[in-house]
DOKOLDREN-585871 format. One record per atom (N, C-alpha, C): residue number from 1; atom name; x negated, y negated, z negated; residue in one letter. Coordinates in pm, whole numbers. Layout:
<pts>
PT resi name     px     py     pz resn
PT  NUM   CA      X      Y      Z    A
...
</pts>
This chain:
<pts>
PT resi name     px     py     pz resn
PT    1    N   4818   6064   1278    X
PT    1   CA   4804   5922   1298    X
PT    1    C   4831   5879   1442    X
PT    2    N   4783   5919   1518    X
PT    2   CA   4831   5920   1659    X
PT    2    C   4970   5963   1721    X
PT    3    N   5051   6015   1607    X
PT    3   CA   5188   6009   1636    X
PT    3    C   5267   5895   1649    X
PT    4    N   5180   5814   1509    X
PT    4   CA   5224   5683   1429    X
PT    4    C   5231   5580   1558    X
PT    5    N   5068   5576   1574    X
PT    5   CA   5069   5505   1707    X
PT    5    C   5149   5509   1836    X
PT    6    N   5183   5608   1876    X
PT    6   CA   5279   5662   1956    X
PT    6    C   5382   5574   1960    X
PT    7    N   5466   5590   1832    X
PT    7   CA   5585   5544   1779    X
PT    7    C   5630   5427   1778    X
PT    8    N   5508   5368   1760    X
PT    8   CA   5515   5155   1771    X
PT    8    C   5514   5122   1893    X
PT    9    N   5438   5200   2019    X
PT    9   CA   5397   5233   2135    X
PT    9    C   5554   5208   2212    X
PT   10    N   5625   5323   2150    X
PT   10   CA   5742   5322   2231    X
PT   10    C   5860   5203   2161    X
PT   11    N   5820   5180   2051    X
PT   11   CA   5908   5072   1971    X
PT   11    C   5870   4910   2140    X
PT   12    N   5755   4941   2103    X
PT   12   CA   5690   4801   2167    X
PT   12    C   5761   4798   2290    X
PT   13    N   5758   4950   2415    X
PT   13   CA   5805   4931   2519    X
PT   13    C   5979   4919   2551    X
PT   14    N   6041   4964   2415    X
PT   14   CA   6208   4958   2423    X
PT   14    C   6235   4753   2391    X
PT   15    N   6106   4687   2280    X
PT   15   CA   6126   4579   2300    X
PT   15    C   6104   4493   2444    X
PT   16    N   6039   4563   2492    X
PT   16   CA   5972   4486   2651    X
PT   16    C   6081   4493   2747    X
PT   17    N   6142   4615   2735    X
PT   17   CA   6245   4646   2826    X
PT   17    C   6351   4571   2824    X
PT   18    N   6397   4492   2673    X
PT   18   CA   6531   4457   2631    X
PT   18    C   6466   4298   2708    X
PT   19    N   6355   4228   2643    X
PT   19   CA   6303   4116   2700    X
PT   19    C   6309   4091   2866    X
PT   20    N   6257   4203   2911    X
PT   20   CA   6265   4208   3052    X
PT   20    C   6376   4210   3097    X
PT   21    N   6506   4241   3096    X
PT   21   CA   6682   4245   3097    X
PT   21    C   6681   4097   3059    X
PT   22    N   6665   4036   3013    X
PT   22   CA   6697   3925   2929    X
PT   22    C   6619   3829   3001    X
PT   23    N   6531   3826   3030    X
PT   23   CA   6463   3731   3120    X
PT   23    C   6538   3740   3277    X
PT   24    N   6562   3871   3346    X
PT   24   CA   6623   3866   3432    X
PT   24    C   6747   3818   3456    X
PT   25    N   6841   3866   3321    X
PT   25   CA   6982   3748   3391    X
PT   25    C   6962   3645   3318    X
PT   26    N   6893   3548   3281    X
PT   26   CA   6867   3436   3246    X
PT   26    C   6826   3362   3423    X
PT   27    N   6711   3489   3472    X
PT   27   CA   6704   3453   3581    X
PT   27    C   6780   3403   3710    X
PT   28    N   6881   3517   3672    X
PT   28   CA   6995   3580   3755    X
PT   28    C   7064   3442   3749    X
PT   29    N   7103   3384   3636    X
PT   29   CA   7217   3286   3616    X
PT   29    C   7099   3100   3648    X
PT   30    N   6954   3056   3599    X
PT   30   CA   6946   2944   3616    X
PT   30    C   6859   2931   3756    X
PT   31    N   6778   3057   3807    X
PT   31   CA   6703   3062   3948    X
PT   31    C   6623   2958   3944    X
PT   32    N   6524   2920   3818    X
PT   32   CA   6422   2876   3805    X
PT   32    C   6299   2933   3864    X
PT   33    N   6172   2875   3875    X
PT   33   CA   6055   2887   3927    X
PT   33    C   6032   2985   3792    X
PT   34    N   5991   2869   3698    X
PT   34   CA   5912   2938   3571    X
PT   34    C   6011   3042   3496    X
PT   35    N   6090   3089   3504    X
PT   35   CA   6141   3169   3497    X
PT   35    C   6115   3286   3558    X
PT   36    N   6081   3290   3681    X
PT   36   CA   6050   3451   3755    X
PT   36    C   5904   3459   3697    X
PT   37    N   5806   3305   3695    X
PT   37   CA   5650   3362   3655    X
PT   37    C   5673   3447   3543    X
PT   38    N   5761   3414   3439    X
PT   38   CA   5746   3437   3286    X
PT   38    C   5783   3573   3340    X
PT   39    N   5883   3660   3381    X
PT   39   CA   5950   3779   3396    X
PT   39    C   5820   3791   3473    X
PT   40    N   5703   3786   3563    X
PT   40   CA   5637   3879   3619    X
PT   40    C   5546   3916   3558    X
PT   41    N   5506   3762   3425    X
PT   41   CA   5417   3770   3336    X
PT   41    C   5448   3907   3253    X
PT   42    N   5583   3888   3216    X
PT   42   CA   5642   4041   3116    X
PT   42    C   5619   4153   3175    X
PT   43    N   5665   4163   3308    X
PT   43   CA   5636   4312   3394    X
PT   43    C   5485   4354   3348    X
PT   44    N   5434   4243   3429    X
PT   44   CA   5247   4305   3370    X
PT   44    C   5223   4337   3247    X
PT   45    N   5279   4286   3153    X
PT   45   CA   5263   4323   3031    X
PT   45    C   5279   4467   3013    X
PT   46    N   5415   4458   3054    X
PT   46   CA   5489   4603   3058    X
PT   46    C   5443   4696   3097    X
PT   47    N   5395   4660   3202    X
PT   47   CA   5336   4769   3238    X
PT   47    C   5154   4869   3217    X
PT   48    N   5096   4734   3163    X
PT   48   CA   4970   4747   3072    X
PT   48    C   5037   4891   2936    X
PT   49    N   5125   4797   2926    X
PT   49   CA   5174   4891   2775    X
PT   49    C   5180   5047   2841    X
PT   50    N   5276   5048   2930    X
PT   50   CA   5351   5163   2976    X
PT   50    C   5212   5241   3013    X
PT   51    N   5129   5202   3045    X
PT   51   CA   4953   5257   3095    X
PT   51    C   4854   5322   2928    X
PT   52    N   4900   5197   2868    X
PT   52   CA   4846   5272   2720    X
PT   52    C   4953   5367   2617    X
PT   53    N   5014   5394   2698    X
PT   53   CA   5159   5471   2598    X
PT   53    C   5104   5594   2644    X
PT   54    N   5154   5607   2810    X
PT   54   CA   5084   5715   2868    X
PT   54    C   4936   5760   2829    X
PT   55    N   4897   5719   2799    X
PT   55   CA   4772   5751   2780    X
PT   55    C   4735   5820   2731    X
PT   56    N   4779   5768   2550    X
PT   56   CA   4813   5813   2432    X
PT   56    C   4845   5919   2465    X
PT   57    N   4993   5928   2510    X
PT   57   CA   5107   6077   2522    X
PT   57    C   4978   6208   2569    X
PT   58    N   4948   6144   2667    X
PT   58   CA   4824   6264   2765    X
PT   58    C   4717   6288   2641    X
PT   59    N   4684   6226   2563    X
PT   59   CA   4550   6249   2513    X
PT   59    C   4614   6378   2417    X
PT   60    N   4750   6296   2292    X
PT   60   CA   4835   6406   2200    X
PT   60    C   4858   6557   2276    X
PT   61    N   4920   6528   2410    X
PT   61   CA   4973   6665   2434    X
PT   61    C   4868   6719   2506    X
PT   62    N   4725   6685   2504    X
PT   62   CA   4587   6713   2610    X
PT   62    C   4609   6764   2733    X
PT   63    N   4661   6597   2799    X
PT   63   CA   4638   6648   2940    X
PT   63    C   4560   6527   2968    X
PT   64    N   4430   6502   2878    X
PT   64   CA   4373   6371   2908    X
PT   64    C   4271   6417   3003    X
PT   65    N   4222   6521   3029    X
PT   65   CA   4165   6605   3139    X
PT   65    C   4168   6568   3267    X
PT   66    N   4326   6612   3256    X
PT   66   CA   4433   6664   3402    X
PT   66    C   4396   6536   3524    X
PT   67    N   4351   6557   3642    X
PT   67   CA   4362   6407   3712    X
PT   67    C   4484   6320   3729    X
PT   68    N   4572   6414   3715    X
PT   68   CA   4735   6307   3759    X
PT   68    C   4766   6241   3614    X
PT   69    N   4736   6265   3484    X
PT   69   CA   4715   6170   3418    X
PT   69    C   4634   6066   3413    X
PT   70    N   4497   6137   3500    X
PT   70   CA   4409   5995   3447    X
PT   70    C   4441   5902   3584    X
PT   71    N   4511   5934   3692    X
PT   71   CA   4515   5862   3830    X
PT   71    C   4691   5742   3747    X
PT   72    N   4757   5875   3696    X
PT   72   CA   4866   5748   3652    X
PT   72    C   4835   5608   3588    X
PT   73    N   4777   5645   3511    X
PT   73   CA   4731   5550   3363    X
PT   73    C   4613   5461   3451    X
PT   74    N   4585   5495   3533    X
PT   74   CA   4477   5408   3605    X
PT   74    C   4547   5329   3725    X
PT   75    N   4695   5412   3796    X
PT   75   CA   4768   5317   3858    X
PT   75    C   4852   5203   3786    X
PT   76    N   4911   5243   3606    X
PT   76   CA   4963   5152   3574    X
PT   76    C   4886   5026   3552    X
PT   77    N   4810   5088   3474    X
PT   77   CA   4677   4988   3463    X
PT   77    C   4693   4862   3565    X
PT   78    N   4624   4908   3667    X
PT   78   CA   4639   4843   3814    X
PT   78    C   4724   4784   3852    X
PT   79    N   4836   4844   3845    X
PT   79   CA   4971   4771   3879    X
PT   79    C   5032   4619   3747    X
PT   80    N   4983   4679   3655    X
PT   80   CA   5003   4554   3522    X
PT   80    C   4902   4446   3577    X
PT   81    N   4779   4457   3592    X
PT   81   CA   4650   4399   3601    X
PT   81    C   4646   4317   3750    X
PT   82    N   4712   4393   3828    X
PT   82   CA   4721   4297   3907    X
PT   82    C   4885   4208   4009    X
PT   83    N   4932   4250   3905    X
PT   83   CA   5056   4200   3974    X
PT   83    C   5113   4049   3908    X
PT   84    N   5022   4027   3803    X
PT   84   CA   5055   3865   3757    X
PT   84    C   4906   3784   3850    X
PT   85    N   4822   3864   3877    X
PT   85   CA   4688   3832   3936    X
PT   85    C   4714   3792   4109    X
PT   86    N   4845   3875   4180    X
PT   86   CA   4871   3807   4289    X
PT   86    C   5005   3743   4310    X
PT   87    N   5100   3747   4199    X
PT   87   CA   5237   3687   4225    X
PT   87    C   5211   3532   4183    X
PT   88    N   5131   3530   4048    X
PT   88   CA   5135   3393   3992    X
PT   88    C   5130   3275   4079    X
PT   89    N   5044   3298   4150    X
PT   89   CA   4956   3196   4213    X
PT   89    C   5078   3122   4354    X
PT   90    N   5107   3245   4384    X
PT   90   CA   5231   3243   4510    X
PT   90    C   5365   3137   4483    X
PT   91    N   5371   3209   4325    X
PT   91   CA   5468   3158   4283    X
PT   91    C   5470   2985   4236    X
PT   92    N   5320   3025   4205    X
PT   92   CA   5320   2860   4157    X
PT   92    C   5300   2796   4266    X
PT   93    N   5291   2811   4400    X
PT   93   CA   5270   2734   4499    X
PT   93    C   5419   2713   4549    X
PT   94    N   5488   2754   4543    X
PT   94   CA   5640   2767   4514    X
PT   94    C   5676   2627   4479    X
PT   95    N   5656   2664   4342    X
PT   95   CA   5751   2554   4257    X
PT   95    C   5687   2443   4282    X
PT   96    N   5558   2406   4318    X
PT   96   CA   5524   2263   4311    X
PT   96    C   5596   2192   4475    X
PT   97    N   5591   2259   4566    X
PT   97   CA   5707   2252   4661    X
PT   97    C   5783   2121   4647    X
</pts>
């Protein structure tokens, strides 16, 4: 069952990836405000995911132990969690400009 999960896991992050491409040259081409929030909004996402994929992977192949798994999954974490937590705000001070 935890393969299963796995599997949607990585389904989910090949969709995030294609979204994230897609938000960027959208970016690339109109250089909107709300446009980069939405793409940083996705990164964090992305990277939440990419934190619970890993996770998973470490727990299946048991290296849920190991510290450099649990320090990764605790940097993605971190890095998802807080990178819409300090860009947003920047950004929205931006656009009202």
């Amino acid at each position: 069952m935890p393969q299963l999960r796995l599997l949607f896991y990585l389904l989910a992050l090949m969709a995030g990836s294609a979204s994230l491409a897609q938000t960027f040259l959208i970016w690339q081409r109109y250089r909107k405000a709300v446009i980069r929030r939405y793409g940083i909004f996705l990164l964090s996402l992305f990277l939440l995911l990419l934190g619970f994929t890993l996770q998973l992977y470490a727990r299946i192949a048991g290296w849920e132990a190991s510290a450099a798994a649990r320090h990764a999954v605790w940097i993605l974490f971190a890095a998802g969690g807080l990178s819409f937590i300090f860009c947003a705000p920047a950004c929205a001070s931006r656009a009202w400009r």
